[in-house]
N, CA, C and O of each residue as an XYZ file, in Angstrom:
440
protein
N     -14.791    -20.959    -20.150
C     -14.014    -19.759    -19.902
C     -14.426    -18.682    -20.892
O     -14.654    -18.870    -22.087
N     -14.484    -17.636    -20.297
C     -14.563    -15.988    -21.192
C     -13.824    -15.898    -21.927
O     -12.773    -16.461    -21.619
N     -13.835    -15.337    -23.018
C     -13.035    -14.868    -24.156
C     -12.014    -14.011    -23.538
O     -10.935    -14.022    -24.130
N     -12.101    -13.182    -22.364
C     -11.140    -12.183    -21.947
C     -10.486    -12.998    -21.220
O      -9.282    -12.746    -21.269
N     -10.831    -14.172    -20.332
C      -9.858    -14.886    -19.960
C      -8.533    -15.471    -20.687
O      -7.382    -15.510    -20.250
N      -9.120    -15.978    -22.105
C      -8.076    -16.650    -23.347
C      -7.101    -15.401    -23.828
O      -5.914    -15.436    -24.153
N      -8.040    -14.260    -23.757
C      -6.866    -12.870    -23.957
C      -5.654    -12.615    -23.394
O      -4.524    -12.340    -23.796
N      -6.552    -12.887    -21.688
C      -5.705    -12.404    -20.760
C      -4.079    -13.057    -20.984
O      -3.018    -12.480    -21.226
N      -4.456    -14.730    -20.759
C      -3.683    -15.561    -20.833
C      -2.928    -15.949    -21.825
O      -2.258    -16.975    -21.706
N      -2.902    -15.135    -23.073
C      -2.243    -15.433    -23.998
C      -1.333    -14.511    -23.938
O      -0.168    -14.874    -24.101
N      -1.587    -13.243    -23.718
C      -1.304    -12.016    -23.563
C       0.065    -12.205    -22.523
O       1.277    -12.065    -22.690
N      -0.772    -12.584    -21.405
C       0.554    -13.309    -20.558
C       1.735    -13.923    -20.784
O       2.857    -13.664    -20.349
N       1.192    -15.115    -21.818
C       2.293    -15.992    -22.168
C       3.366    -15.742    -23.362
O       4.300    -16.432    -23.772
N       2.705    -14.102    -23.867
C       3.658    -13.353    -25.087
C       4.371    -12.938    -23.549
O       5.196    -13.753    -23.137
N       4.177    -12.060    -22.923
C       5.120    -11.629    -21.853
C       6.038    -12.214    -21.806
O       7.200    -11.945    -22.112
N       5.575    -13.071    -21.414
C       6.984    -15.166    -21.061
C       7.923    -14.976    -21.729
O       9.042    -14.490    -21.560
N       7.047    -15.666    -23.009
C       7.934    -15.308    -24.524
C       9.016    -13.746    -24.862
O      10.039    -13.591    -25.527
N       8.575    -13.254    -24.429
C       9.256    -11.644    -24.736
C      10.772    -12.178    -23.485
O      11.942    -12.348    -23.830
N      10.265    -12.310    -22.231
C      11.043    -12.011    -21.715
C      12.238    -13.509    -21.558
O      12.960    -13.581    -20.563
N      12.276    -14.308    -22.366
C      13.063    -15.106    -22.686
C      13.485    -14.994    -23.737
O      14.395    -15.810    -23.886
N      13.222    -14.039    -25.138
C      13.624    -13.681    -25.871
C      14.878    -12.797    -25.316
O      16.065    -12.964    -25.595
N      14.246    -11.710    -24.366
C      15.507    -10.788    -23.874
C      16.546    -11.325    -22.968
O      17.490    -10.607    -22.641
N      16.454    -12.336    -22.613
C      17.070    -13.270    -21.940
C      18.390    -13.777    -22.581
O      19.501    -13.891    -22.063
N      18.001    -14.036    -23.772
C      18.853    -14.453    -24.645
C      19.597    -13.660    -25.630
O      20.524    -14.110    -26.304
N      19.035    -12.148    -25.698
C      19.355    -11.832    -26.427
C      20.194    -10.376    -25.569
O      21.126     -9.777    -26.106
N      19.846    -10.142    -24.700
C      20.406     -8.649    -23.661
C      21.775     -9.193    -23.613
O      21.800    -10.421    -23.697
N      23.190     -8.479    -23.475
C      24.292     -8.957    -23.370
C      25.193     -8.742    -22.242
O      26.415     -8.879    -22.284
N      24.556     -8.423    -21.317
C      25.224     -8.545    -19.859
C      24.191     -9.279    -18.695
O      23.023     -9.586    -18.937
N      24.747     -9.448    -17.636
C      23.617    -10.188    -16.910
C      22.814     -9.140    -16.223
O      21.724     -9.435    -15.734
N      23.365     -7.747    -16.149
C      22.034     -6.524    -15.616
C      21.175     -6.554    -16.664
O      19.956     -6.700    -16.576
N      21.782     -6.423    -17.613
C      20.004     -6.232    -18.648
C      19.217     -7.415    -18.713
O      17.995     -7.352    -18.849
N      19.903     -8.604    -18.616
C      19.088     -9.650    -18.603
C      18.299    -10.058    -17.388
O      17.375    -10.870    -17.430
N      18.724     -9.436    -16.288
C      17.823     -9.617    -15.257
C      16.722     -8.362    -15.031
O      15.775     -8.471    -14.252
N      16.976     -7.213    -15.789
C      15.577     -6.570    -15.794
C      14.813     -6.960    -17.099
O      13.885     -6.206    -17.392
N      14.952     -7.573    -17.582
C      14.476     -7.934    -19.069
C      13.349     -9.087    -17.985
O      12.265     -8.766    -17.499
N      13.853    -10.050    -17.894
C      13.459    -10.865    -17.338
C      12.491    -10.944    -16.279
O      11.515    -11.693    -16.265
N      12.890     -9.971    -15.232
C      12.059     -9.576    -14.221
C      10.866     -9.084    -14.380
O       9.817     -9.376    -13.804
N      11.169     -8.022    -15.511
C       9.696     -7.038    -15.835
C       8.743     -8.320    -16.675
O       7.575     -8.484    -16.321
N       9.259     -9.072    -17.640
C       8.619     -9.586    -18.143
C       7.489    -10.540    -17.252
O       6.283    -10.526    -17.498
N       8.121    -11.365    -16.175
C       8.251    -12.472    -15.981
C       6.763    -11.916    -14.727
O       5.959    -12.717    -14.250
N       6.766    -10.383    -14.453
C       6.012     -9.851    -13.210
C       4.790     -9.582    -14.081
O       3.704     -9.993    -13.671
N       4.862     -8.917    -15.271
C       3.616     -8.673    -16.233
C       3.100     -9.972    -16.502
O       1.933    -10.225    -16.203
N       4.009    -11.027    -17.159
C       3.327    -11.911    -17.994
C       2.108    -12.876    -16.581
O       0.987    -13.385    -16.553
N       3.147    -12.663    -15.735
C       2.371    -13.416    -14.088
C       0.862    -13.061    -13.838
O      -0.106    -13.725    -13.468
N       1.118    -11.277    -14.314
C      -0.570    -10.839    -13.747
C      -1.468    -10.715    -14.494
O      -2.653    -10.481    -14.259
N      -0.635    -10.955    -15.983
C      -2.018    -10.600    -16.954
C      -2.651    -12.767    -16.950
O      -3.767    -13.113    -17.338
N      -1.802    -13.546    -16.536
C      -1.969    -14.746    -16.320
C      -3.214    -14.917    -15.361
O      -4.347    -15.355    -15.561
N      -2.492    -14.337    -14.087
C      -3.164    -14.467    -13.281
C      -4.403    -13.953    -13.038
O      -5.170    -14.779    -12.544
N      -5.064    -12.369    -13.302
C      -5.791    -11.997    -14.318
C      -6.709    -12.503    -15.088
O      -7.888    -12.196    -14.914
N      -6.252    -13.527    -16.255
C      -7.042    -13.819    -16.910
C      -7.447    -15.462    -16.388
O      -8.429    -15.985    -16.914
N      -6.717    -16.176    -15.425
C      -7.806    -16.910    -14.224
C      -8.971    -16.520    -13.296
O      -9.760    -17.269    -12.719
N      -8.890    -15.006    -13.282
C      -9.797    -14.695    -12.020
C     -11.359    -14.111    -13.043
O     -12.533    -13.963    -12.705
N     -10.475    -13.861    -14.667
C     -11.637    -13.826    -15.347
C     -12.514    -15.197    -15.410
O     -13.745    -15.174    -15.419
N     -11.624    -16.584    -15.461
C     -12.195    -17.906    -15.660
C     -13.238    -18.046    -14.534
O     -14.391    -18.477    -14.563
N     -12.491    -17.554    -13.543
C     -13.075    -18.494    -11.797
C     -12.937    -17.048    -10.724
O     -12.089    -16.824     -9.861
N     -13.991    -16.298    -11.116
C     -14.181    -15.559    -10.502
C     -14.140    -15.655     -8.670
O     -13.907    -14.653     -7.994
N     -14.446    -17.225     -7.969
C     -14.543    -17.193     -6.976
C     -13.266    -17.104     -6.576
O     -13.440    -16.914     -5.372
N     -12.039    -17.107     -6.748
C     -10.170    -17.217     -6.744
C      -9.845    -16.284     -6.171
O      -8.933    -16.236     -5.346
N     -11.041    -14.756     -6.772
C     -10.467    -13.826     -6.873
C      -9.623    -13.436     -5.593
O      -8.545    -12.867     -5.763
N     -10.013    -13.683     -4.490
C      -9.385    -12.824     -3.123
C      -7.943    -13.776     -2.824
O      -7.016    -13.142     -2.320
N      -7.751    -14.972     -3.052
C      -6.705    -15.697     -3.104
C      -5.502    -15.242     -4.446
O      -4.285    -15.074     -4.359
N      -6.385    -15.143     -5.599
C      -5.336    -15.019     -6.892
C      -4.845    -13.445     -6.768
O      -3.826    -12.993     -7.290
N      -5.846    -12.668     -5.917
C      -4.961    -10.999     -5.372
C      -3.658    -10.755     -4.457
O      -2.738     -9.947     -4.331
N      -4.260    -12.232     -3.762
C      -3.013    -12.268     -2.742
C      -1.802    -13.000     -3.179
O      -0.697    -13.137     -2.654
N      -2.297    -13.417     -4.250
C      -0.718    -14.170     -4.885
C      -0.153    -13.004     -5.627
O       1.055    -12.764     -5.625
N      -0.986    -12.321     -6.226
C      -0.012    -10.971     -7.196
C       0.273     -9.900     -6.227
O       0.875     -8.960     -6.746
N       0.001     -9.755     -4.888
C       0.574     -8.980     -4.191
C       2.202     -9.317     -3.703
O       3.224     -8.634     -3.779
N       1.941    -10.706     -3.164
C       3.195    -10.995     -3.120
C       4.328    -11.555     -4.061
O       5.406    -12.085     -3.793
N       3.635    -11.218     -5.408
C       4.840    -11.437     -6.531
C       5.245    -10.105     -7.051
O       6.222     -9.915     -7.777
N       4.531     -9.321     -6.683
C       4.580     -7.956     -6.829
C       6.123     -7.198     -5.455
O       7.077     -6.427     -5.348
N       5.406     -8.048     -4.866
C       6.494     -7.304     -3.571
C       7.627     -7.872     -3.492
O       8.598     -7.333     -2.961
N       7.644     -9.384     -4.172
C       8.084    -10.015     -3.735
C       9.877     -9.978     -5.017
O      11.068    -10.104     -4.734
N       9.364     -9.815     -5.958
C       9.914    -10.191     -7.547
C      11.427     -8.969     -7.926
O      12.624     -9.169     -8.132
N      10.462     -7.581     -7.859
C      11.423     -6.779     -7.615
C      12.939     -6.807     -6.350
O      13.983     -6.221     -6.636
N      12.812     -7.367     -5.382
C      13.500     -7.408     -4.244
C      14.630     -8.330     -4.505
O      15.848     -8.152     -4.469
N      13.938     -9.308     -4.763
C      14.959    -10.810     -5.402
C      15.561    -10.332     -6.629
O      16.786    -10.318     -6.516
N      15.282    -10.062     -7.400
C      16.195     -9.313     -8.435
C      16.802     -8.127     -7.959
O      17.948     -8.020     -8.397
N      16.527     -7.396     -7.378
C      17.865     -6.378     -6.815
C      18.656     -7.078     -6.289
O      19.656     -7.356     -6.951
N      18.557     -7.506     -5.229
C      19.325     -8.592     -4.400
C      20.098     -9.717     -5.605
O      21.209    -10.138     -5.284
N      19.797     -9.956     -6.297
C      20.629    -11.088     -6.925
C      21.802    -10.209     -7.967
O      22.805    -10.777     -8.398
N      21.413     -8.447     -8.336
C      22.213     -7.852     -9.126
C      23.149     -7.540     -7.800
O      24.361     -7.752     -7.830
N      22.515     -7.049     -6.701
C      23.551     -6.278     -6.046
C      24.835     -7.319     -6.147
O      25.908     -7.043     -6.683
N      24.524     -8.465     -5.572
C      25.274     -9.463     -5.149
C      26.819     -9.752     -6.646
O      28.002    -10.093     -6.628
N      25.915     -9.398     -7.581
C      26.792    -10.082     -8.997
C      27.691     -8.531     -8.891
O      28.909     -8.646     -9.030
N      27.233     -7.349     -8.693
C      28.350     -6.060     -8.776
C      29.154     -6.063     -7.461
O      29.917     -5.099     -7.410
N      29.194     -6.726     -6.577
C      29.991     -6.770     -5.185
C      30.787     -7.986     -5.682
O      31.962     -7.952     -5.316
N      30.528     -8.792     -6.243
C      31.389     -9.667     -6.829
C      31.973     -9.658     -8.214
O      32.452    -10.636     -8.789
N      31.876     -8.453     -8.672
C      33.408     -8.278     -9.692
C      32.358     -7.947    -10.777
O      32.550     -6.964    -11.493
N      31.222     -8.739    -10.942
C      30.519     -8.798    -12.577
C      30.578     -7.290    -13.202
O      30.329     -6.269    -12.561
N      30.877     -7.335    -14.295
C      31.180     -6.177    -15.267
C      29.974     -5.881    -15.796
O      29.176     -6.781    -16.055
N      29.665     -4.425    -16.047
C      28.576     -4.492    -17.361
C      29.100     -4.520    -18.489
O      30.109     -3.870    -18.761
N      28.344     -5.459    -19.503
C      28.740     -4.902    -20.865
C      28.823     -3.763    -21.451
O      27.903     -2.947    -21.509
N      30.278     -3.586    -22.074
C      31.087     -2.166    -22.689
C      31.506     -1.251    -21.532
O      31.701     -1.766    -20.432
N      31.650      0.000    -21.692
C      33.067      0.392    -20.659
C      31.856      1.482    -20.328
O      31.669      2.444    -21.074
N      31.016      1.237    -19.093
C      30.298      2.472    -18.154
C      30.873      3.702    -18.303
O      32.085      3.523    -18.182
N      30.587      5.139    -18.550
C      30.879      6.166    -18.117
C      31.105      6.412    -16.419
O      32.155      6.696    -15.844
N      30.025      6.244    -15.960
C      29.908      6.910    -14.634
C      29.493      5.465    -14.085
O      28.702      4.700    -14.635
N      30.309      5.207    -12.681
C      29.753      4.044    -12.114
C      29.903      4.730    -10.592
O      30.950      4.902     -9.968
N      28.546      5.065    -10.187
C      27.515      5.874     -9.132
C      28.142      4.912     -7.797
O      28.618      5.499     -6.826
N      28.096      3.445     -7.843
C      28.376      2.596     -7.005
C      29.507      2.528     -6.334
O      29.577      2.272     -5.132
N      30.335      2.726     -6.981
C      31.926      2.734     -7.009
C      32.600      2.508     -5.388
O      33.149      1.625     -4.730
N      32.051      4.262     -5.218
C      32.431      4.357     -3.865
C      31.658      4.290     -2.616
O      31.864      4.827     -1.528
N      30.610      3.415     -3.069
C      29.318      3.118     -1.721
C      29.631      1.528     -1.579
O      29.680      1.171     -0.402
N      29.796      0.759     -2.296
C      30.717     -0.233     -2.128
C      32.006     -1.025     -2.286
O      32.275     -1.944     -3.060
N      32.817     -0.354     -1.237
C      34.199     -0.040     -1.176
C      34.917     -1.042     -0.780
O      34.567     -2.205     -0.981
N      35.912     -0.743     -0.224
C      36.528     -2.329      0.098
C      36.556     -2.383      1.950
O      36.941     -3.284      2.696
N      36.013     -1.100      2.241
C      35.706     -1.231      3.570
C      34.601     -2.232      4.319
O      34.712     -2.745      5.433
N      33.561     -2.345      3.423
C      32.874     -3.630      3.777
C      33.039     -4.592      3.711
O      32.378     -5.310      4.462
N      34.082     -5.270      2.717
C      34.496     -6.306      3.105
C      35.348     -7.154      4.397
O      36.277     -6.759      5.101
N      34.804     -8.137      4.385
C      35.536     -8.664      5.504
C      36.358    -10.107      4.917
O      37.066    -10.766      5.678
């Protein structure tokens, strides 16, 4: 393997690291799920990345995996916040302005 491959991939696995640091350390579950998310989407491609430096032949397969973690990563984390603010979850400390309020009302519920 290339030296930029061992970069890549280390580089990656500080990502990891970072974003389980913020994991643990963000104090509501919104920050911890963009903490997490961003990390978890970087540390993936500089990973993935620094395989296609190893094994160059991957490359058109290891593109199509970061496309769909790309498309895929952001969506599932909205979806898993929306779900926690329709169900009561608070942010940590007292919001000024909460934008949401009245777009999810109690009219949608059933």
């Amino acid at each position: 393997m290339s030296v930029l491959s061992y970069i890549l991939i280390i580089a990656g696995g500080i990502f990891y690291a970072t974003g389980g640091l913020g994991l643990l350390r963000m104090p509501s579950l919104y920050t911890r799920a963009q903490a997490g998310t961003k990390a978890t989407t970087l540390g993936t491609m500089l990973t993935l990345a620094g395989v296609i430096a190893a094994r160059p032949e991957w490359t058109l397969k290891i593109l199509l995996i970061m496309f769909f973690i790309v498309a895929t990563n952001p969506v599932g984390s909205s979806t898993l916040i929306r779900s926690a603010y329709r169900s009561g979850v608070k942010p940590y400390g007292q919001p000024e302005v909460d934008d949401l309020s009245g777009f999810y009302g109690k009219e949608e519920e059933q």
